[in-house]
N, C-alpha and C positions, 0 to 999 in steps of 0.2 A: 102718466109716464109714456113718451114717447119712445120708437123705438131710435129717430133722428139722432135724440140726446144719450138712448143707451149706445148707440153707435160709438159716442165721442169717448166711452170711459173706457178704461182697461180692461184686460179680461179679471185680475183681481178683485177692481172695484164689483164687477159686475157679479162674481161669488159673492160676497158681501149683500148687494142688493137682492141676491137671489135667495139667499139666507133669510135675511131682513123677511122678505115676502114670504118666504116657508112656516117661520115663525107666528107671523102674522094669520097665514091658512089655518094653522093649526089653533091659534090662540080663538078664531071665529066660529071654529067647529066648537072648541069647549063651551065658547060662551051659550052655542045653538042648544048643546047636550043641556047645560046646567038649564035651559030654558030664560038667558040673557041676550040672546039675539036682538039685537035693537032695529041694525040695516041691513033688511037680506038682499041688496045690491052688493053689497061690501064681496059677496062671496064671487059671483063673478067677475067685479072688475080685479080682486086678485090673480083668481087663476088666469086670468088675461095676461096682466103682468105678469106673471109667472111666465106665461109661453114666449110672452114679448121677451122677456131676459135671455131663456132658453135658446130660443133663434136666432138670437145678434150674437151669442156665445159661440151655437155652432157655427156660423159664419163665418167670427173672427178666427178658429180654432180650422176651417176650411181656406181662410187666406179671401175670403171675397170681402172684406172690408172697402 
């Protein structure tokens, strides 16, 4: 996920992928809990995404698009 291509989407869409990726955090924790962790890269490159969304949110919500 780039943050070029989160630039181009709405602020809606981008609730949506911010969603998606909370979900996603939380679905990787249980798996670690339950002892199903498969990729423990996974955990970082979410929360990445996750700031990446965050940032282009506050931005657009700041008017510097």
């Amino acid at each position: 996920m780039k943050a070029k291509d989160l630039r181009a989407k709405s602020p809606k869409d981008l609730g949506e992928d911010l969603l998606k990726l909370r979900r996603e955090q939380f679905n990787l924790r249980m798996a670690r809990a339950t002892g199903q962790a498969a990729k423990p890269d996974q955990f970082a490159k979410v929360r990445r995404n996750i700031a990446r969304v965050k940032t282009v949110l506050a931005q657009a919500k700041a008017g510097k698009n």
